[in-house]
C-alpha positions in Angstrom: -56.3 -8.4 47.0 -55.6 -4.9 45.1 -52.0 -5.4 45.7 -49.5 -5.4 42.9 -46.4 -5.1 45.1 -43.7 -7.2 43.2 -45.9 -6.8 39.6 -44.6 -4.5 36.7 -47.4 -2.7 35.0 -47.3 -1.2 31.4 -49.0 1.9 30.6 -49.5 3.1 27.2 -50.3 7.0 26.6 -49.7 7.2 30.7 -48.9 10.6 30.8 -52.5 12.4 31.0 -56.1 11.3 30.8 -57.3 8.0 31.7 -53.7 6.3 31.0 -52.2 9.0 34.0 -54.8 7.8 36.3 -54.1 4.4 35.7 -50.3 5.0 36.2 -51.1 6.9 40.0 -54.0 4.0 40.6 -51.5 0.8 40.4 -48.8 3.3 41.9 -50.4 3.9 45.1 -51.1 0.0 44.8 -47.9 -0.8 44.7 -46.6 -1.7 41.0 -43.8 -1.5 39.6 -44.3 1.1 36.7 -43.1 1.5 33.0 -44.7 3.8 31.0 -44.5 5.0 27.2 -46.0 8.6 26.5 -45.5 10.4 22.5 -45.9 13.8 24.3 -42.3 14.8 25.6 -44.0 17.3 28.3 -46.1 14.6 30.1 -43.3 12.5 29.9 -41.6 14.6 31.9 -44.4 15.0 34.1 -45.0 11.6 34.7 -41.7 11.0 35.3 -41.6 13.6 38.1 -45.0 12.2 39.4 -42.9 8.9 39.9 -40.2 10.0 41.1 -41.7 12.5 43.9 -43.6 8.9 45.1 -40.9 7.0 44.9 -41.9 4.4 42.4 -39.5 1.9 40.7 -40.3 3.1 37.0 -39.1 4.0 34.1 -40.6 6.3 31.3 -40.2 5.8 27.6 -41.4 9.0 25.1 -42.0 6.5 22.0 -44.8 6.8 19.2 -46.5 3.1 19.8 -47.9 3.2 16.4 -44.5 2.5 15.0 -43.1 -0.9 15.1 -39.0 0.1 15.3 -39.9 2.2 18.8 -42.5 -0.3 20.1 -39.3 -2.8 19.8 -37.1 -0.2 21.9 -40.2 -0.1 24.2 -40.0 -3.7 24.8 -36.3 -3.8 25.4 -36.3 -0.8 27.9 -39.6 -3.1 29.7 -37.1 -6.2 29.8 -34.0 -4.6 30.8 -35.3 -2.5 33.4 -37.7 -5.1 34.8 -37.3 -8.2 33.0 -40.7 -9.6 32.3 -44.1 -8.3 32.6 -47.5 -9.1 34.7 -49.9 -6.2 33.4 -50.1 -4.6 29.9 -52.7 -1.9 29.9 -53.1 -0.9 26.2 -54.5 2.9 27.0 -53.6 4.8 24.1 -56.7 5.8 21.7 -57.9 8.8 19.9 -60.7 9.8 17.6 -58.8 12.7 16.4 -61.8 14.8 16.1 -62.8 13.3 12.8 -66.2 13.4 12.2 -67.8 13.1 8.7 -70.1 11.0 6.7 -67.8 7.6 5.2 -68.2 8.5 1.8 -66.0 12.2 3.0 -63.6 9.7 4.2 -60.2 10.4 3.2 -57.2 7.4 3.0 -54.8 9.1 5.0 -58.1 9.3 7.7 -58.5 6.1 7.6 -55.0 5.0 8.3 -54.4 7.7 10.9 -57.2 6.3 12.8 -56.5 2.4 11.9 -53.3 3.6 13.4 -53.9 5.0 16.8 -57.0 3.1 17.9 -56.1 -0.8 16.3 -52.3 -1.3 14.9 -51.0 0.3 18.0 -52.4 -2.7 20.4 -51.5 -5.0 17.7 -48.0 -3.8 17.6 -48.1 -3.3 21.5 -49.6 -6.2 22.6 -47.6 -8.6 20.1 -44.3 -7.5 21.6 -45.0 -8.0 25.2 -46.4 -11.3 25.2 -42.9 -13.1 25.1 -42.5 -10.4 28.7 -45.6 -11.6 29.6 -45.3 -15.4 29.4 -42.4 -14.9 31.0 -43.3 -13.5 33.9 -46.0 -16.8 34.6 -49.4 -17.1 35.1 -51.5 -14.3 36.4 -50.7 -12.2 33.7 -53.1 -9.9 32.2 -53.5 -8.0 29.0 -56.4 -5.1 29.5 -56.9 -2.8 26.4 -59.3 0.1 26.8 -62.0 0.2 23.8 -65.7 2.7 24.1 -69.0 2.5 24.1 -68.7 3.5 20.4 -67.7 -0.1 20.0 -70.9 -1.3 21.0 -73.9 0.9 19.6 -73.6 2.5 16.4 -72.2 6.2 16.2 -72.8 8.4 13.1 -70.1 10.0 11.2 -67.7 8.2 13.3 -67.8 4.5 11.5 -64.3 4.3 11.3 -63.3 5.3 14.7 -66.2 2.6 15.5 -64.9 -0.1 13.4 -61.5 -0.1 15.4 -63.8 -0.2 18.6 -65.2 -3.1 18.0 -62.6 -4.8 16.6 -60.9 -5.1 20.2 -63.8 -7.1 21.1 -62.9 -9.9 18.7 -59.1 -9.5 19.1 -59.9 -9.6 23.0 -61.8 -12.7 22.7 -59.8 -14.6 20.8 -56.4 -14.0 22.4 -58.2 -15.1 25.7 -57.9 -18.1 23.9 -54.8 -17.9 22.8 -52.9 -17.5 26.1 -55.4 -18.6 28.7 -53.4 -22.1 28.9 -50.3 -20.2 29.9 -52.3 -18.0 32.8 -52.5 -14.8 30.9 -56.0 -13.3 31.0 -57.2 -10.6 28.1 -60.0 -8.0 28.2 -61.5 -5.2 27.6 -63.2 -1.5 29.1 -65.2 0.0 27.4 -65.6 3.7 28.9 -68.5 6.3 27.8 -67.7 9.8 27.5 -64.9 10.9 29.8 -63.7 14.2 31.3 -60.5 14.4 29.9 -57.7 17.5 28.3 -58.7 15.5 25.1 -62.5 15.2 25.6 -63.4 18.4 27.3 -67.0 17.6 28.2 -67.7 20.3 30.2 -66.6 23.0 27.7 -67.8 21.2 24.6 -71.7 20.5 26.0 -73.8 23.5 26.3 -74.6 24.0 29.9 -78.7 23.4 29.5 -77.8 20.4 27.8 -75.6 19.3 30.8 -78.7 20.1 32.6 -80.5 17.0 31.2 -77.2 14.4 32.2 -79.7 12.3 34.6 -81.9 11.9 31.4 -78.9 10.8 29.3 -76.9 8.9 31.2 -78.7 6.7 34.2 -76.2 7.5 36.9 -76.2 10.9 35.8 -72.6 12.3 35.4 -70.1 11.9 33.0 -67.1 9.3 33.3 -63.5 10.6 35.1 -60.5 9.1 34.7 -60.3 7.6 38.0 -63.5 5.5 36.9 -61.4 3.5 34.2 -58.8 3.1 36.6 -60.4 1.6 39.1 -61.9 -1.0 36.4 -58.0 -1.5 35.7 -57.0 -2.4 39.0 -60.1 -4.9 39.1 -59.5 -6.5 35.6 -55.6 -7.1 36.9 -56.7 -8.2 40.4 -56.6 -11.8 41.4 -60.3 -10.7 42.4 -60.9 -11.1 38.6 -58.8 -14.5 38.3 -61.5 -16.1 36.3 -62.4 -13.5 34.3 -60.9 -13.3 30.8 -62.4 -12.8 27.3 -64.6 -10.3 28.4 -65.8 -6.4 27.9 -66.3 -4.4 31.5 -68.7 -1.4 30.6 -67.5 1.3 32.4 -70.2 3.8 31.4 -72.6 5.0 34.6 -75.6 2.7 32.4 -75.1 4.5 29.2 -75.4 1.5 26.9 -78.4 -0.5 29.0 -80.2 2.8 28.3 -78.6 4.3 25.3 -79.8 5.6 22.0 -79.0 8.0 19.2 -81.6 11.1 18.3 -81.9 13.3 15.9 -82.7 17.0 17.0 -85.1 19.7 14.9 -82.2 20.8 12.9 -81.4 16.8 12.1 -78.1 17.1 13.4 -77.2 13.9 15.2 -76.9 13.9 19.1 -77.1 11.1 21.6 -78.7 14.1 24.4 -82.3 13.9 24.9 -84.3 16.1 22.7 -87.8 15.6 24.0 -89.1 15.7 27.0 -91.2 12.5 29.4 -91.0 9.3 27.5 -92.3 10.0 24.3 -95.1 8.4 24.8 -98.8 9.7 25.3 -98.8 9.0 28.3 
């Protein structure tokens, strides 16, 4: 049932990451592929990818936070292919801000209103005509974060975006489930990535203690969210819509934010047992 021979997937940001994985996931699956990447290197390099598999593709280098190229992006999708059955929305970014709100300049604020919410709106408004018509069994997946479902100092605006996919998710389920288009949402924890270098960022006795942290005891990968993709667009998911899949090894059943000696902020453990006297 993870067969998408016949289907045209959209991948936003599919040139590295989470968004490349999903391009080589529904690839190897047997999609159709168009995919829109800002950076003009990994838009060459998925192109080549493609290409060297043989995939019927095309690749688009377009910002998606700005409506005149999103527009081009939607008639490249229609000329090429014609309609649309998958949109993955994969593009986000935190952009390494991290400061109290009140530190909070406008142009932060837009930049990350930008990348992590107008985008999908933008995105996702264009390719519904593509989608509806294409028929039922469409699906709209947009990739949110944990951060949109605890609280995450320092990063409340990065946050507020989050979360506001789950509402946007829910109600556009609405929207379009009488036409046979299904919306939702993953919502990864921290993942290996070029732009989220875990490995390199988390001091290596601090790595140490990933079993304590996180309940299956290992960081995300790419191929994780990609493999929630190809469930989310799967007719094994036909009756699932409206919802978030938590793609996070545990981390929010068990999750919770410390503060270590120093009073810096860390979601690592900083004692050790339960806390408790016994």
């Amino acid at each position: 049932m993870i067969d998408f021979k016949g289907k045209t997937v959209l991948v936003t940001g599919g040139g590295a990451g989470i968004g490349r994985a999903i391009v080589e996931a529904f690839s190897r699956a047997g999609a159709r592929l168009a995919v829109v990447e800002v950076n003009p290197q990994r838009a060459a390099d998925v192109r080549a990818w493609l290409n060297a598999a043989d995939v019927d593709h095309v690749v688009v280098q377009a910002d998606v936070t700005q409506g005149d190229q999103v527009a081009q992006l939607a008639k490249a999708v229609d000329e090429r292919f014609g309609g649309l059955d998958v949109l993955i929305n994969n593009v986000s970014d935190s952009l390494m801000i991290a400061k109290p709100f009140e530190a909070y300049t406008d142009s932060d604020i837009q930049r990350l209103y930008d990348v992590n919410l107008k985008q999908i709106f933008l995105v996702t408004r264009a390719m519904i005509p593509l989608l509806r018509h294409n028929g039922p069994g469409g699906s709209i997946i947009s990739l949110s974060s944990i951060e949109g479902f605890r609280a995450i100092p320092n990063c409340s605006v990065y946050a507020a975006c989050k979360a506001a996919l789950s509402g946007l998710t829910k109600s556009l389920a609405l929207e379009l489930g009488p036409v046979g288009i299904r919306v939702n949402l993953i919502a990864p924890e921290s993942t290996e990535t070029a732009q989220l270098p875990l490995s390199v960022m988390i001091a290596p006795e601090h790595r140490a203690q990933m079993p304590q942290w996180i309940p299956l005891g290992r960081f995300g990968t790419p191929e994780d969210a990609a493999g929630a993709a190809l469930f989310l667009a799967s007719p094994l998911a036909g009756w699932v819509s409206g919802t978030t899949l938590h793609v996070d090894g545990g981390a929010l059943a068990a999750g919770g934010w410390y503060r270590d000696a120093r009073g810096v902020w860390t979601n690592m453990p900083v004692i050790t047992g339960n806390g408790l006297n016994f």
